[in-house]
N, C-alpha and C positions, 0 to 999 in steps of 0.2 A: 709348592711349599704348604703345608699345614698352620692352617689359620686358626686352628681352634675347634674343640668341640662344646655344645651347651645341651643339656638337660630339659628338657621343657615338661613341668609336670603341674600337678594341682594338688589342694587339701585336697579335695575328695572326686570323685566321678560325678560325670556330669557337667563339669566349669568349662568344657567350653574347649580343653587342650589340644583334641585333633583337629577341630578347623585352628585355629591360630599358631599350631604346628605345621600344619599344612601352608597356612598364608605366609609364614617367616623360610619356610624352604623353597615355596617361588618367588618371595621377593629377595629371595639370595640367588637363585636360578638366573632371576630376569637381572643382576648387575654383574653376570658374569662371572659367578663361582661354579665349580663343580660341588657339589652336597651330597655327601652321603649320609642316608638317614637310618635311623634305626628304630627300635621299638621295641622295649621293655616286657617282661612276661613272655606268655605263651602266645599270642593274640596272632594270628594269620592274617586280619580283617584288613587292616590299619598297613600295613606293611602294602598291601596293592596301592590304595591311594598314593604313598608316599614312592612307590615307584611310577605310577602315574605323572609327577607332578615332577621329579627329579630325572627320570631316564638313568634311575642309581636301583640294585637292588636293594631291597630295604633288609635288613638284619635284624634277626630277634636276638635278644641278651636278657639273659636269664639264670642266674647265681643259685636257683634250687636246680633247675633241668641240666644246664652247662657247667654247671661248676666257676670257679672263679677263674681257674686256668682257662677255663672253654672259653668264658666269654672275654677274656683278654686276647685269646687267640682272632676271635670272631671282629672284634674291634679292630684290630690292627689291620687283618684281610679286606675291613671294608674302607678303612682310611686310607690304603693305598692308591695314590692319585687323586684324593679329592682337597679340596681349598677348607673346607669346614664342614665338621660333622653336626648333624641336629640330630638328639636323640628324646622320640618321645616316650614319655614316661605313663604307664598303665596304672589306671587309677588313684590315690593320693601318693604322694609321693612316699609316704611311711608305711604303706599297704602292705605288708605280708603274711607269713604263714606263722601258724605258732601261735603263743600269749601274748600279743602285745609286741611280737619279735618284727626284724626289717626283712628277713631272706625272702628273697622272694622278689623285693620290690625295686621301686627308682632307686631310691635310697641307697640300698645295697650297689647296685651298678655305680652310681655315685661314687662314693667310696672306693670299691675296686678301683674306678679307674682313673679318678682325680679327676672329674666330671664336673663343674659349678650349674646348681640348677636353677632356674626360672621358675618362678611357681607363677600361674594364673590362677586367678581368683575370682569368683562371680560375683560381683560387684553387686549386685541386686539387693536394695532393703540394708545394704551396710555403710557405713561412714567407719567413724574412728575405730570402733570393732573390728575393721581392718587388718590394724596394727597390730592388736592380738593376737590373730591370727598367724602373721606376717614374724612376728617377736618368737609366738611357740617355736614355728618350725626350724628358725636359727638356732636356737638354745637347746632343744631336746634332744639332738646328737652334734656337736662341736665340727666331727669330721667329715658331717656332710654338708659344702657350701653353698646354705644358700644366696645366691646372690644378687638375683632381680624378681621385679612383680610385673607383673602383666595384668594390667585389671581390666575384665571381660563384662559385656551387660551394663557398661555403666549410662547412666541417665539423661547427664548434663555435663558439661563444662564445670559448674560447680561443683557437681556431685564429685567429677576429677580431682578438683582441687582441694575438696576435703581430704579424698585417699591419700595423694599423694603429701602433704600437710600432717598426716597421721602418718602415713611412716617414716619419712624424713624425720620428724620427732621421738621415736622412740627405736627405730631399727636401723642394722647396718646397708641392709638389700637398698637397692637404689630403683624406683617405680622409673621402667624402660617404657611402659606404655601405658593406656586406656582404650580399650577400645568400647563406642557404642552397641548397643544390639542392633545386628542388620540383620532384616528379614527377610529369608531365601537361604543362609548362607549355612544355618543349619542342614547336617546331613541326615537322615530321617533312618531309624532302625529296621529292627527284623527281631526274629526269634532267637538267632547267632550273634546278634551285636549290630552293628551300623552295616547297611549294605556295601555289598562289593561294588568295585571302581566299575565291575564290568554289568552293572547293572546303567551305566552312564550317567552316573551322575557327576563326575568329575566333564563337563564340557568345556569346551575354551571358557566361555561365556562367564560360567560360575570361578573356575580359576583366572579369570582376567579381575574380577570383582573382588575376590580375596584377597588377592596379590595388591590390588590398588589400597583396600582396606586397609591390611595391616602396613603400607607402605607409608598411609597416610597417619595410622594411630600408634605407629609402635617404632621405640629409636633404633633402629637396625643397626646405626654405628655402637650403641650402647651395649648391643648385645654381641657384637662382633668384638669390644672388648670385653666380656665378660669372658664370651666362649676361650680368650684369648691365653685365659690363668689357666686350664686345665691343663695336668699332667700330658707329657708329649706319651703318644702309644710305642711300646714295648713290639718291636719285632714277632712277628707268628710264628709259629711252627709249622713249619709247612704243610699244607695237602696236597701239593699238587702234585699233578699224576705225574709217576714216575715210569709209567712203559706205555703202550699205546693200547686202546683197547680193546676187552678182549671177550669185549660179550656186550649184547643189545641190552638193557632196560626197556621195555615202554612205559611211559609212564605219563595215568592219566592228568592233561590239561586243557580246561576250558571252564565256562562259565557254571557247570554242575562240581567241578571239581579243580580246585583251586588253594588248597589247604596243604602248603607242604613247606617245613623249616628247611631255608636254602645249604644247613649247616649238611643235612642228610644228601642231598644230592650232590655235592662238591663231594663229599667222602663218599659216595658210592663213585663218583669220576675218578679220583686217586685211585683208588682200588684196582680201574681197568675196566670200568662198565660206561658204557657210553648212553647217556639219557636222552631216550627219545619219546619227544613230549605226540601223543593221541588225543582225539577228540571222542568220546562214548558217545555226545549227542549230534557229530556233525559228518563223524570221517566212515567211510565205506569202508571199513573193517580195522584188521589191529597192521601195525607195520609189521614189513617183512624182514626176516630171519632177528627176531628177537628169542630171547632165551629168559624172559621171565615180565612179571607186567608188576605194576604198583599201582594204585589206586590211594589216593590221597583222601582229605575229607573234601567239605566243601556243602552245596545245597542240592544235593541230587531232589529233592523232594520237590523243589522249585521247578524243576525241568523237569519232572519223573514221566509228564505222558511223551516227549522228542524222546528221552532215551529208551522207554519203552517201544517206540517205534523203528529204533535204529536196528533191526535184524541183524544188522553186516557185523556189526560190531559185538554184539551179544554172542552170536555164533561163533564167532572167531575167538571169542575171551573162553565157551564154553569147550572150544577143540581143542583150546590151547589147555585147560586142567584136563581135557583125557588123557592128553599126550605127555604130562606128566610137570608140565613147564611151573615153576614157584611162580603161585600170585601171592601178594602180599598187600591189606588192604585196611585201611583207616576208617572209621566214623564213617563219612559218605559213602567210602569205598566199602565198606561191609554192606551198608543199605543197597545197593546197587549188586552187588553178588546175590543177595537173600531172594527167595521168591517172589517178593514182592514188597512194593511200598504203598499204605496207606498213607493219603495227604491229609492235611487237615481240613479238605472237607466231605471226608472218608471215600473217596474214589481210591482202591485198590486199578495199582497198575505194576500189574508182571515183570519182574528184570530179568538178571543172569539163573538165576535160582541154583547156585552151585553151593549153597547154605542152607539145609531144608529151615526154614524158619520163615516168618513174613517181617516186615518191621513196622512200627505203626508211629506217625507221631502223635505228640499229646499235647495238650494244652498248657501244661505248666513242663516246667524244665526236669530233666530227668534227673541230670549228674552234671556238674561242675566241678573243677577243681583237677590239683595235680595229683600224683599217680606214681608208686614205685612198681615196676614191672618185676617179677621174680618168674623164669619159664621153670613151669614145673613136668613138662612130656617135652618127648621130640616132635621138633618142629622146624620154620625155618630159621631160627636164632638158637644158641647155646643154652641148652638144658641145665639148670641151675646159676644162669647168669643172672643178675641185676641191671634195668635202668630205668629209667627216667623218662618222665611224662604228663599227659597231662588229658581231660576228660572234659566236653562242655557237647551235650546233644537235649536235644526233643523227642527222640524216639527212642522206644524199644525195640528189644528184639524177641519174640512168642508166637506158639511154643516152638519149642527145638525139638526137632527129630531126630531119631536114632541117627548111629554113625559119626556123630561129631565128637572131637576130644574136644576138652576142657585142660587147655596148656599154659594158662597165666595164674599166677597170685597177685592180684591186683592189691594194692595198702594205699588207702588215701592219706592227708596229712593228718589225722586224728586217730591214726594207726589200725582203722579197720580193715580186714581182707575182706575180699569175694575171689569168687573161683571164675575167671573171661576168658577172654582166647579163645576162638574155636578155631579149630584146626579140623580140614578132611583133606586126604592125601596130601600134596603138595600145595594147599590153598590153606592163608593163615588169615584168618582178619578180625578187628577188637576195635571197640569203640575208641580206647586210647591212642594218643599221636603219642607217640616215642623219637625222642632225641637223642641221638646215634653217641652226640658227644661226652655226654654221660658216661658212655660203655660204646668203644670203638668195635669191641666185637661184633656187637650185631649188626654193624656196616660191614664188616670183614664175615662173618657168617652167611651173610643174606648172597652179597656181593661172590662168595666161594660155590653158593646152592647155584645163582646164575648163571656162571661160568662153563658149570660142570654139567646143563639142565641141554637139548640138542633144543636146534631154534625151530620157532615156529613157521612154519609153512603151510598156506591155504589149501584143502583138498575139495 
């Protein structure tokens, strides 16, 4: 039975919400719920931890990429069978795109779905300013509830008793917790955001200390009624495959490449493709009789000299575009196609080079932010289609060689174009992740090019 879902977000990035989302999803694990988690925006990172720590997949929801239909769909698909949903919320809870506007953010998700959220708050340097805090974000949108604090960083027992004293006096939200700063328990960054789970840092060790944490500083029954008011989830629309299927995918998975919204794979499985997960840096070549490959993002640059040494698999990706087979590849997966990747500490190492280009990273961020796709050539998506996406690397890509088309109109949220997508033969790849649910064509396009493509076979 459906216990409830709850929101967990903050005023701003930074406060502290994916360890304390993380510690309320295992200390709801360890009393015998099943949890499915989720995760607001576009973010890949944050979704491993929480299936880490759940043995749930994690779900991105996302009301500019998915639409509002998509992400009510996405929601219901992952409440099925679970006790209580925890969905964390990507940067402040009012975060989005536009002047001043919600789409985009917690907020919005909120609202869609009759969500109550948790705000955490960094306690540090603050007392009754708190409440301030705590006051705006009930008031400045009515429909979105907020309904608990989570105060993170705090000092003292006293320092507690201030917060909670300040909001109880001026606000409705009811303070569920406090918790102190414990040191270790912070996850430490990168150049893409907080490191992957598969760098190990999720250990029993460090989730056994979390899980006690917030066991000890935060009222789990308080927040199991909170989650308890949200709107019950509205029935999906189904994806599920409806005939058996009818053609290989591979598609890359491991610690170089790790970057892929779970909404795309389910709908390429409807469709009749069957997803078969590869290793670029580990496995002695591509699996047998597939009919097209995917390449996901992820940190290829991290591993760049193992994949560079992987032959089996390079040669095998490089037979498979003579032989005509759709690759089709993201961020990572484009670095890893290009001739090569400059690290940051300029050691060039050789990949697939089936993109005459090199890619180099840089010291500051290249591009951030979402993304509308328009195809403007033939390719492996529909030629004057539209969808939805989204863009966050370190690296270039210079110069480009002859023979490549230029197949995308990329519009950021400020409504600027450039001209992305390179396309050679049967091989498509663009910094942008594209979300299928946007625009079901290009899962039904991609998915029809694999079908129809003869499988790969080692010669």
């Amino acid at each position: 039975m459906h216990k409830g879902s709850v929101i967990i977000s903050a005023p701003w990035s930074g406060s502290g919400k994916t360890t304390i989302s993380m510690g309320i999803m295992a200390a709801l694990c360890e009393a015998g719920l099943a949890v499915q988690p989720f995760k607001t925006g576009p973010d890949f990172i944050d979704p491993q931890y929480h299936r880490k720590i759940t043995g749930r997949i994690s779900r991105n929801l996302d009301c500019w990429m998915m639409k509002a239909a998509g992400v009510r769909d996405t929601y219901a698909r992952g409440c099925a069978g679970a006790d209580i949903c925890v969905v964390e919320g990507a940067m402040g809870l009012m975060d989005g795109i536009g002047r001043g506007g919600i789409q985009g953010s917690a907020a919005e998700v909120a609202k869609v779905l009759g969500i109550p959220a948790v705000l955490v708050i960094d306690a540090k340097g603050m007392a009754g300013s708190a409440a301030a805090v705590v006051k705006g974000f009930e008031d400045i949108d009515p429909d979105v509830n907020v309904s608990g604090v989570i105060f993170n960083r705090v000092g003292s027992e006293r320092h507690a008793a201030m917060l909670r004293a300040a909001v109880k006096r001026h606000c409705r939200a009811k303070v569920i917790g406090a918790v102190p700063r414990e040191e270790g328990l912070e996850i430490p960054s990168r150049h893409l955001g907080l490191t992957t789970d598969m760098d190990g840092i999720l250990t029993r060790e460090y989730i056994g200390r979390l899980t006690e944490t917030v066991r000890k500083y935060v009222d789990i029954d308080a927040l199991m009624k909170i989650a308890s008011t949200a709107r019950e989830p509205k029935p999906a629309r189904g994806t599920e495959r409806v005939k058996p299927p009818a053609a290989r995918l591979a598609v890359a998975m491991d610690e170089a490449f790790c970057f892929y919204y779970q909404d795309n794979l389910e709908m390429l499985e409807s469709l009749g493709i069957e997803i078969v997960p590869f290793s670029p840096l580990k496995d002695g070549g591509l699996p047998e009789n597939v009919s097209g490959i995917y390449f996901g993002g992820g940190y290829p640059e991290m591993y760049a000299r193992g994949l560079a040494l992987n032959d089996f698999v390079i040669n095998d990706v490089r037979e498979a575009a003579r032989a005509g087979l759709p690759i089709y590849a993201e961020c990572g997966g484009l670095m890893y196609l290009s001739l090569g990747i400059t690290d940051m500490e300029g050691v060039f190492h050789p990949m697939a080079g089936l993109i005459p280009a090199r890619t180099k990273m840089l010291e500051r961020r290249k591009a951030l932010g979402y993304r509308e796709v328009t195809v403007t050539g033939t390719t492996l998506f529909p030629k004057g289609a539209t969808v939805r996406g989204h863009e966050f690397h370190y690296s270039e890509l210079a110069p480009m060689g002859s023979g490549v088309r230029r197949v995308y109109k990329l519009k950021n949220a400020s409504g600027e174009e450039t001209a992305e997508g390179y396309a050679v033969s049967s091989l498509l790849v663009s910094y942008a992740h594209l979300h299928f649910l946007s625009n079901r064509k290009f899962a039904e396009c991609f998915a029809d090019r694999v079908k129809k493509s003869k499988s790969f076979k080692r010669v």
